[in-house]
Structure formats: structure tokens, C-alpha cells
MIFILUM-206195 format. One record per residue: residue in three letters; x, y, z of N, C-alpha, C in turn. Coordinates in steps of 0.2 Angstrom, whole numbers, plus 5000, padded with zeros to 4 digits. Example, Ala and Ser with C-alpha at 12.3 -4.5 7.8 and 13.67 -1.06 7.14 Angstrom:
# residues 2
aa/n_c1/n_c2/n_c3/ca_c1/ca_c2/ca_c3/c_c1/c_c2/c_c3
ALA/5066/4972/5039/5062/4978/5039/5066/4984/5039
SER/5064/4989/5035/5068/4995/5036/5064/5000/5039
# end
This chain:
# residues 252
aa/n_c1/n_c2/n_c3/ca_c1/ca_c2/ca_c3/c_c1/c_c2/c_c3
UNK/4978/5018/4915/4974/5023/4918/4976/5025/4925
UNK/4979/5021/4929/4980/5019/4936/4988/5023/4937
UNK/4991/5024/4931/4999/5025/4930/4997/5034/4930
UNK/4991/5035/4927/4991/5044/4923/4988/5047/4929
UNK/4984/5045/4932/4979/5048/4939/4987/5049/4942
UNK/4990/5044/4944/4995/5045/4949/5001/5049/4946
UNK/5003/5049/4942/5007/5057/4939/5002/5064/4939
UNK/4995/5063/4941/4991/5070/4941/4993/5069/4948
UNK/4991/5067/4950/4992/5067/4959/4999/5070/4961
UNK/5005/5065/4960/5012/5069/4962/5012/5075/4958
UNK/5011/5076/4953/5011/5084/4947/5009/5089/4953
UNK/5000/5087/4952/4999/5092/4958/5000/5095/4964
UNK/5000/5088/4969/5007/5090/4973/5010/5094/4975
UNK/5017/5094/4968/5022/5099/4968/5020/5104/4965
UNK/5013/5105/4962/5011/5114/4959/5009/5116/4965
UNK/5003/5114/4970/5001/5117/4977/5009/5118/4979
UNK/5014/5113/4982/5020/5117/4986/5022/5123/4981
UNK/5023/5120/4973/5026/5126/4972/5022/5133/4974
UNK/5016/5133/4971/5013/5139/4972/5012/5142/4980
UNK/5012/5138/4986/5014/5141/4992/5020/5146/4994
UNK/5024/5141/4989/5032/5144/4991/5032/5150/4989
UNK/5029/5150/4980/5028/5156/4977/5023/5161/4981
UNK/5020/5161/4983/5014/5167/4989/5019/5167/4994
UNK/5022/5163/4996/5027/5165/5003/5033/5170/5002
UNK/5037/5167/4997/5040/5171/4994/5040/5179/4992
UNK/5033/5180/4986/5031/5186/4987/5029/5192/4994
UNK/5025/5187/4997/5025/5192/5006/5029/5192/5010
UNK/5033/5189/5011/5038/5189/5016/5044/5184/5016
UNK/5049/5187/5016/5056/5182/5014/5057/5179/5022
UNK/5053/5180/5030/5057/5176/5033/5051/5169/5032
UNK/5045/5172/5031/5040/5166/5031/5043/5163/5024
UNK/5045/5162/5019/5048/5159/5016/5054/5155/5017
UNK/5057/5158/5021/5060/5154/5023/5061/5149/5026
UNK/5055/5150/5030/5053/5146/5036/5050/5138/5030
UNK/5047/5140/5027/5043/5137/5022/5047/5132/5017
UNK/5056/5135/5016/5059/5134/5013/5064/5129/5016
UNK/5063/5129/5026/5066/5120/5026/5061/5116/5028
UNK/5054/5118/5029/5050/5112/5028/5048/5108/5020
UNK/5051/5113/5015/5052/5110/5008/5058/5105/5007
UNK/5063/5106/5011/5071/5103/5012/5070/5097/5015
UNK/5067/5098/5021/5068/5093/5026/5061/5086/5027
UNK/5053/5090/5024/5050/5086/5023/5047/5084/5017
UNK/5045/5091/5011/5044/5089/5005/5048/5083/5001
UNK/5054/5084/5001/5060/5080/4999/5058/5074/5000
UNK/5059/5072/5005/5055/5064/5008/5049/5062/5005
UNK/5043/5066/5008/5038/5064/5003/5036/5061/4996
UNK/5041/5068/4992/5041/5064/4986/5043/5059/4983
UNK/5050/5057/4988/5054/5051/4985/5048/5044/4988
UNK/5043/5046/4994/5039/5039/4995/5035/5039/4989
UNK/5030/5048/4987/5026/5046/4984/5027/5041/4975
UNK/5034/5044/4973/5040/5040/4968/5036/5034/4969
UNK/5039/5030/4976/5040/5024/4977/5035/5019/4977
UNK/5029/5022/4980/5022/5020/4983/5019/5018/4974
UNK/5020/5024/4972/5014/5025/4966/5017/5022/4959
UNK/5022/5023/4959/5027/5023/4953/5032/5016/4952
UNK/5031/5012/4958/5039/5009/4959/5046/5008/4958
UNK/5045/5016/4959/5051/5019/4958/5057/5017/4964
UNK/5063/5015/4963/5068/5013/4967/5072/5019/4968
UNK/5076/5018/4978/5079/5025/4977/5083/5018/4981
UNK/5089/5021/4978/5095/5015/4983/5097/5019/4987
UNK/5097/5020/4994/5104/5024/4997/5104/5021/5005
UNK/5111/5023/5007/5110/5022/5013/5106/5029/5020
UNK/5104/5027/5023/5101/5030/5026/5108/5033/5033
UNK/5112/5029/5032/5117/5033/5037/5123/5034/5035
UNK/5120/5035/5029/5128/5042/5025/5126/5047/5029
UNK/5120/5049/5031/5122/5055/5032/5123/5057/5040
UNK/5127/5050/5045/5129/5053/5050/5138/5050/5047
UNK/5140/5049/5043/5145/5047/5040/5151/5054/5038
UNK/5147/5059/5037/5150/5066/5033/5152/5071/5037
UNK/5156/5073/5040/5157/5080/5045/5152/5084/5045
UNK/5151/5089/5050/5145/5092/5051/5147/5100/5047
UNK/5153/5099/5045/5155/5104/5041/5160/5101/5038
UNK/5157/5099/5030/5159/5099/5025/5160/5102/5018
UNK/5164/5102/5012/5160/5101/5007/5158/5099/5002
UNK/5150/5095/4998/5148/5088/4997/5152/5092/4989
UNK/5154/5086/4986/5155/5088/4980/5151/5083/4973
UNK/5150/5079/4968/5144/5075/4966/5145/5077/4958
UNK/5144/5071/4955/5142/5072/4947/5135/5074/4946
UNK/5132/5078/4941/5127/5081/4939/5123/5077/4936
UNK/5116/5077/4936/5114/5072/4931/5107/5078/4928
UNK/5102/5081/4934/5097/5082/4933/5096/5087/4940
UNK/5090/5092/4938/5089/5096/4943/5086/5092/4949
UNK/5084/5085/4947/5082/5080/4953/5085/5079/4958
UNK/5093/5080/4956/5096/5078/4961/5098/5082/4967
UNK/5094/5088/4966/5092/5093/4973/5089/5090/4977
UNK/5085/5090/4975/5078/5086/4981/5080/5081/4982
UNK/5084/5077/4978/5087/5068/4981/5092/5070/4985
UNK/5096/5074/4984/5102/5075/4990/5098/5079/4996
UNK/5095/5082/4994/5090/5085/5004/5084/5081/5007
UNK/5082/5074/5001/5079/5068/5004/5085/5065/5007
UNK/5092/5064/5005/5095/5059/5009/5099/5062/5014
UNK/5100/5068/5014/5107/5072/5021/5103/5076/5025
UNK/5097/5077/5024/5093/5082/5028/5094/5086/5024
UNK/5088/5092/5020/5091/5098/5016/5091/5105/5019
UNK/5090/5104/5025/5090/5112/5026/5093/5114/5029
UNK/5103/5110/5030/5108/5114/5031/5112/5115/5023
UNK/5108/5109/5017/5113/5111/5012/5111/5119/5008
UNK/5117/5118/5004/5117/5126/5001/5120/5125/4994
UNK/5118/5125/4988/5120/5124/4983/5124/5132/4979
UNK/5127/5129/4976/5133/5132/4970/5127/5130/4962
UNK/5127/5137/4962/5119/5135/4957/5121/5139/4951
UNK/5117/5138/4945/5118/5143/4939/5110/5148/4942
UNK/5113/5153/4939/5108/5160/4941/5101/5159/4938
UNK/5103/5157/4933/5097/5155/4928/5092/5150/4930
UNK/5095/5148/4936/5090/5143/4940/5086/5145/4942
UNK/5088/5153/4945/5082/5156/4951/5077/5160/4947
UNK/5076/5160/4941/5072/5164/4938/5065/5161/4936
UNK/5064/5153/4935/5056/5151/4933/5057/5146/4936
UNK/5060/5141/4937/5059/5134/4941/5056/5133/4944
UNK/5048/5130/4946/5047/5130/4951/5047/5126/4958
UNK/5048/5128/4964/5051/5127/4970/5057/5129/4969
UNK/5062/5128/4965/5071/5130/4964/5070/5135/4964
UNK/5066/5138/4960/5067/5148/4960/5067/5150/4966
UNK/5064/5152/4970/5063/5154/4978/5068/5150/4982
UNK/5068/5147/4983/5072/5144/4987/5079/5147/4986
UNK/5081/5146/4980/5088/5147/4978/5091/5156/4980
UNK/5084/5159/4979/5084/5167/4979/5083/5170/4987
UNK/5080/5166/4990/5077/5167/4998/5084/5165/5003
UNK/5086/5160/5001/5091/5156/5007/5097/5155/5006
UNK/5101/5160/5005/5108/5160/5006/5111/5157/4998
UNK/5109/5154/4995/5113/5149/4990/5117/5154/4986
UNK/5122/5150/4981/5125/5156/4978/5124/5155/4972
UNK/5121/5161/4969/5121/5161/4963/5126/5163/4957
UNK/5128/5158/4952/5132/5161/4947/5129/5162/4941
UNK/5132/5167/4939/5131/5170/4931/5134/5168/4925
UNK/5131/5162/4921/5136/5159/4917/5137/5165/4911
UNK/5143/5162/4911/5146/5168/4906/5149/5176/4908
UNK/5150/5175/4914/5149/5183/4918/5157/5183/4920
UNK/5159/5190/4923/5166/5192/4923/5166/5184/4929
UNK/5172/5184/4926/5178/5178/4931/5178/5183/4940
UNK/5181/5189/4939/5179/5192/4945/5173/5193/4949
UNK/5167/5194/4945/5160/5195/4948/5157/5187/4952
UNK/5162/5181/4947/5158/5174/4950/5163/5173/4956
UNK/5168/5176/4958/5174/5173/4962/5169/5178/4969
UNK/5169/5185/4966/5167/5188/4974/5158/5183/4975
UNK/5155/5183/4971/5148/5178/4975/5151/5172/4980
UNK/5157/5169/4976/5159/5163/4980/5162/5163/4985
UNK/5166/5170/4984/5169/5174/4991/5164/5176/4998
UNK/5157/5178/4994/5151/5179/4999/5150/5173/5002
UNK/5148/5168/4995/5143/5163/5000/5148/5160/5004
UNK/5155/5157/5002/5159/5155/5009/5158/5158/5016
UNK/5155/5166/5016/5156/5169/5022/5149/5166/5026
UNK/5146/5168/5020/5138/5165/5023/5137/5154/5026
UNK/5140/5152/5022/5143/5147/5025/5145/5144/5032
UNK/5151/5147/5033/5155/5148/5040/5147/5151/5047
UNK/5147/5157/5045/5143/5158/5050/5136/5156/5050
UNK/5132/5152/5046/5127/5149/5047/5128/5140/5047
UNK/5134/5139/5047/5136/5134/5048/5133/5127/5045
UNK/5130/5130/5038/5130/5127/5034/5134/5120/5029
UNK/5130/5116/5026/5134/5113/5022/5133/5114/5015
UNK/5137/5115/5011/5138/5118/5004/5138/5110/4999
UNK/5135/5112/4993/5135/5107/4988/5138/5111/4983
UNK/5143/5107/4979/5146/5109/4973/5144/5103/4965
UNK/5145/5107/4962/5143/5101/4957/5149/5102/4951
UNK/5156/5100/4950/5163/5102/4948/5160/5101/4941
UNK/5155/5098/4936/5155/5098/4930/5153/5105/4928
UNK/5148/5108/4932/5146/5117/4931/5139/5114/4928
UNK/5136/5109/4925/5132/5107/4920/5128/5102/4919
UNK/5121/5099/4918/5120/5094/4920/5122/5089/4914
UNK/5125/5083/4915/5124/5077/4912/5117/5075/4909
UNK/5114/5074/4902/5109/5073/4899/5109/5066/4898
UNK/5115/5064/4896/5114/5056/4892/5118/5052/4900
UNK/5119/5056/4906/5124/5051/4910/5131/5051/4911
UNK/5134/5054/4904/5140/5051/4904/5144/5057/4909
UNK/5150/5055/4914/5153/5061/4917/5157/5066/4915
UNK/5157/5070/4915/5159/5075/4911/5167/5080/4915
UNK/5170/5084/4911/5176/5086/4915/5173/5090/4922
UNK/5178/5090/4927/5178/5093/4932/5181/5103/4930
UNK/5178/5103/4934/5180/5113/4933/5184/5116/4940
UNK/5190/5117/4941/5192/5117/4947/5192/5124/4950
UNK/5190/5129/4947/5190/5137/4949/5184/5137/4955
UNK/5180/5136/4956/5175/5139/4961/5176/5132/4965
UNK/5179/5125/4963/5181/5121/4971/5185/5124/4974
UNK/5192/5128/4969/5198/5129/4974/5195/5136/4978
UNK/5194/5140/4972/5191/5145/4978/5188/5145/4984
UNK/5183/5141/4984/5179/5140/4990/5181/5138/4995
UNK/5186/5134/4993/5189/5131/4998/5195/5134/5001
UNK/5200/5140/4997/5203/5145/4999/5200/5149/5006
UNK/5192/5150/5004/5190/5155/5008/5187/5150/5015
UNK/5187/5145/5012/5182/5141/5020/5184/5134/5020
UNK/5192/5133/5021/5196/5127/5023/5190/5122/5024
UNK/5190/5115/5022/5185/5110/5027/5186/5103/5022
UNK/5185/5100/5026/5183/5092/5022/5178/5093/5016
UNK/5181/5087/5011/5177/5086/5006/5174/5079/5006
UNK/5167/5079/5003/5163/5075/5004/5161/5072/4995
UNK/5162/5066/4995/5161/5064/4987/5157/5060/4987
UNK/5151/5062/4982/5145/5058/4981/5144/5056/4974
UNK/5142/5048/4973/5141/5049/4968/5132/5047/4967
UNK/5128/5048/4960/5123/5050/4960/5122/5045/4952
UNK/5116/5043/4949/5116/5040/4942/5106/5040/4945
UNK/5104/5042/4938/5095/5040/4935/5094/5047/4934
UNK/5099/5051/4936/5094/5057/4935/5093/5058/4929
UNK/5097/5058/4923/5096/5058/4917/5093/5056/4912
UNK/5089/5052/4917/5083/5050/4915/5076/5055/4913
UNK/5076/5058/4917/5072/5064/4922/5074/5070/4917
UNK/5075/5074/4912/5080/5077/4910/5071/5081/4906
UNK/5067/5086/4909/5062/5089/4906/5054/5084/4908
UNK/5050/5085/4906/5043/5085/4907/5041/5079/4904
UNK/5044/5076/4898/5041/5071/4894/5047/5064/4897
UNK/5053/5066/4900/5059/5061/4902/5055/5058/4910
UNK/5054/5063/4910/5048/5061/4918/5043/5055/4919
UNK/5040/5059/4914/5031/5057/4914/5033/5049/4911
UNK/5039/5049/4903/5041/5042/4900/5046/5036/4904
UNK/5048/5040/4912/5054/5036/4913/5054/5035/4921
UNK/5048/5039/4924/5049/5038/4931/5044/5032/4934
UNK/5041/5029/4930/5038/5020/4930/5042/5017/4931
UNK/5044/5013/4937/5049/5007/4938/5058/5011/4938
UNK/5055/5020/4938/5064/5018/4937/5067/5020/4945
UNK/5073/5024/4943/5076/5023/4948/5080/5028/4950
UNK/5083/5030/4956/5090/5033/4959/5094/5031/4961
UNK/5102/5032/4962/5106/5032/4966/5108/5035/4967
UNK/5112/5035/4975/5117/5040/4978/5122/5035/4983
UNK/5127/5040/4983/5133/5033/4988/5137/5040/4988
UNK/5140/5040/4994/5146/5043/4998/5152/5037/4997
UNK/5156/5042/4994/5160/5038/4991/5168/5039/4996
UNK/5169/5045/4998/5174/5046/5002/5174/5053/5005
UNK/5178/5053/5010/5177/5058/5012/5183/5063/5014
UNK/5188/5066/5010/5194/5069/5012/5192/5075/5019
UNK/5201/5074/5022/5202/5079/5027/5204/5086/5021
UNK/5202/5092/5024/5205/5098/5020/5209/5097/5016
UNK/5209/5099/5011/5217/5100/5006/5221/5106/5010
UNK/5227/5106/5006/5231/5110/5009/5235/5111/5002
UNK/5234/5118/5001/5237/5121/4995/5235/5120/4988
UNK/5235/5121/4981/5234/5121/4975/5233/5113/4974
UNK/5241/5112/4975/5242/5104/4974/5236/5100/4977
UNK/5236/5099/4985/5231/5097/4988/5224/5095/4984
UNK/5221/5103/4982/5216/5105/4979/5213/5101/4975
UNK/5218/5102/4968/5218/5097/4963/5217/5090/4962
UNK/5220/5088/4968/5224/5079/4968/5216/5077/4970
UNK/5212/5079/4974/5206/5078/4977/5201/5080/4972
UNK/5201/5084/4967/5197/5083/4963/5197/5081/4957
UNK/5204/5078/4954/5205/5073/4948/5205/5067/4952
UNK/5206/5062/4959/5203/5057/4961/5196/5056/4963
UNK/5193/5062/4964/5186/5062/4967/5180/5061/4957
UNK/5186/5062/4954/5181/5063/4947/5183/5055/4945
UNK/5188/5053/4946/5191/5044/4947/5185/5039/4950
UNK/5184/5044/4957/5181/5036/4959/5174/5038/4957
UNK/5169/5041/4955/5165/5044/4954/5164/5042/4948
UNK/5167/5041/4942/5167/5036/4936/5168/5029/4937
UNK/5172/5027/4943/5173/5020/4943/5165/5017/4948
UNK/5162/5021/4952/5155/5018/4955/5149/5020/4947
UNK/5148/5021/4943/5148/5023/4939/5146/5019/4933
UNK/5151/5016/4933/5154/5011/4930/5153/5002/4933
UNK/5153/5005/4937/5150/4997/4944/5144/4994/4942
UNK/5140/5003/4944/5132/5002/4943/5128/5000/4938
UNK/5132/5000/4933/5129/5001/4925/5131/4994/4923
UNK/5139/4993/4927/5140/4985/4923/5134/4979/4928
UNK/5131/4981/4932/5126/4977/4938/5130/4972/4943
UNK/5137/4974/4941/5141/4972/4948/5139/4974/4956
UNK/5137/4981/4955/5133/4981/4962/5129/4987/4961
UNK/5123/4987/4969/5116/4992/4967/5119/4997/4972
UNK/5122/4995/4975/5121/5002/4982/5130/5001/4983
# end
């Protein structure tokens, strides 16, 4: 009884925030976004306590990755679930990140829809001209640089459902990094595929768990070759922490 009260509790929660976000949003995009890094910087927190307190729910991470990473990078990360928004702006501070997102994020989601549409993120159109996603990426770089933001990339394009790592996609990393030179930052992530819809939540967030771990941190690539080498290693050691964690050889 004691388990369902406290999933109405965090449910509700996140429907007050979402619904805040959604009236800010509709009135005014700066007050939304005002609204939008107290979602990043402190909602995010909250919920991973409320996880923890109610649910005992486990988050492994170090709390000083995040003076570990340049102040301008870009994070790059395996995919697992839409949770691992809120777990990477619980653990890096979220209101300088900026995600590379599917478009079809910003239209119901709630909390993700508004934010995604209010705050600079870039949206891509799956299935849309090669040239239509390259200028959004061409945009958001620019918005990057001058708000001196840090960018999230997710190279799969897609989330992992059952866990397993899936191919890296190198067109919108090299781009991006064509247009806004910078260190890449490699993280790896695992639980969220647990989390994968409304009944994966409710049946799995009892005792379960997240992790995240900064795995490396490259200086700029330099050139195509560069490019690539960083991100079929960066897909290397991201299977190999992966594989760590799952064989119980190590939690963090």
C-alpha cells in the first residue's frame, strides 16, 4: 500500500511541474524559460532524492564528473530511455545542457515538450531531408557557441529498449563538430531500460537503479579521420563499462 501512495506522490509531482511548465510556456516563453532551468537545475535533483527516499532506488555516480568535463564540450552517451535527460541534468547541472533530440519529442511529452521547444535544443525530424537536419545542426552549433552552452549528443539516434548498445551514426557528430570544434565528453549510462513507458516504471522503479560514469574525455578531433576514431572508440569503451556492470565486477 505504502509502495502505491508513494508512486501517487512522485506521479503527482511531476504532473504539477509538468502542468506549471505547460501555463508558462503558453504565456510567455521568457518566463518559461526562466522556469525551464529551475526544472534542470533543481527538479532533476529532487526527483532522483524522491527515487531514493521512497522507492530505494539506487543512482551510482560521481558527484565530481562534473568539474572533470571542460566548460565547453561535447557529451556524447548511449541511450537507454527518456530518463536519462533528467539523470544527466541531475548529475552535470542541467541548465547549460542542450540536447540533439527527435522532433517528435517536443510535441506531447510532458516536461520534455516545452523545454525542448523553449530553450535552444535542436530539433530533428526523423525521416526529413539530410539537408533540412544538417542546417538545424548548423543552427543549433551557432546557438551553442554564443550561449556557451554544452551540447548532448546521443550517436545511436534511438533509445535502447532491452539495454543492448546499438550502432553509432556519425553524420550529426561530425557535423557538429565541423561547425563548433571542442572536446568530446563520453558517458556511459545503464537502468534506464528499465524505465521504457508507464508500466516499466511503476513494475521496475522499486529497488532499481541508474548509472552514469564519465568514461573519457577527448581533446578536439581534427579532420574526418579524427572524427570517426573517437567515435568507434568512444562506442568501444562504452560497451566495455557495459559489460563491467552487468558482469558485477564493478558499480561505479
Amino acid at each position: 500500500m505504502f509502495y502505491y501512495a508513494a508512486v501517487f506522490f512522485a506521479f503527482s509531482y511531476v504532473g504539477f511541474t509538468a502542468l506549471v511548465l505547460g501555463f508558462c510556456y503558453t504565456i510567455s516563453l521568457s518566463l518559461c524559460r526562466r522556469f525551464n532551468k529551475w526544472v534542470a537545475d533543481c527538479f532533476s535533483v529532487r526527483l532522483i532524492r524522491i527515487f531514493k527516499t521512497y522507492f530505494h532506488f539506487k543512482f551510482y555516480a560521481d558527484p565530481a564528473e562534473k568539474n572533470k568535463i571542460p566548460s565547453s564540450c561535447l557529451i556524447i552517451s548511449n541511450h537507454q530511455s527518456l530518463m536519462d535527460i533528467p539523470v544527466m541534468m541531475a548529475h552535470l547541472g542541467g541548465s547549460r545542457l542542450r540536447f540533439i533530440a527527435k522532433a517528435e519529442l517536443a510535441e506531447n511529452i510532458p516536461i520534455v515538450a516545452p523545454m525542448l521547444k523553449s530553450d535552444g535544443h535542436c530539433l530533428i525530424v526523423r525521416g526529413g531531408q539530410a539537408s533540412k537536419v544538417m542546417e538545424s545542426i548548423d543552427s543549433f552549433a551557432e546557438r551553442v557557441l554564443k550561449n556557451k552552452w554544452i551540447p548532448v549528443l546521443f550517436p545511436e539516434g534511438t533509445r535502447s529498449k532491452d539495454g543492448k548498445l546499438g550502432r553509432f551514426h556519425a553524420a550529426g557528430f561530425r557535423r557538429f563538430l565541423d561547425d563548433a570544434p571542442m572536446p568530446v565528453a563520453v558517458f556511459a549510462v545503464d537502468g534506464g531500460w528499465q524505465y521504457s513507458g508507464m508500466k516499466g516504471i511503476i513494475r521496475n522503479l522499486k529497488n532499481g537503479f541508474y548509472k552514469i560514469k564519465l568514461l573519457k574525455v577527448y581533446e578536439p578531433p581534427l579532420g574526418k579521420e579524427g572524427q570517426i576514431a573517437i567515435l568507434e572508440e568512444s562506442r568501444e569503451l562504452i560497451q566495455r563499462q557495459l559489460d563491467e556492470w552487468r558482469s558485477g565486477t564493478g558499480i561505479k
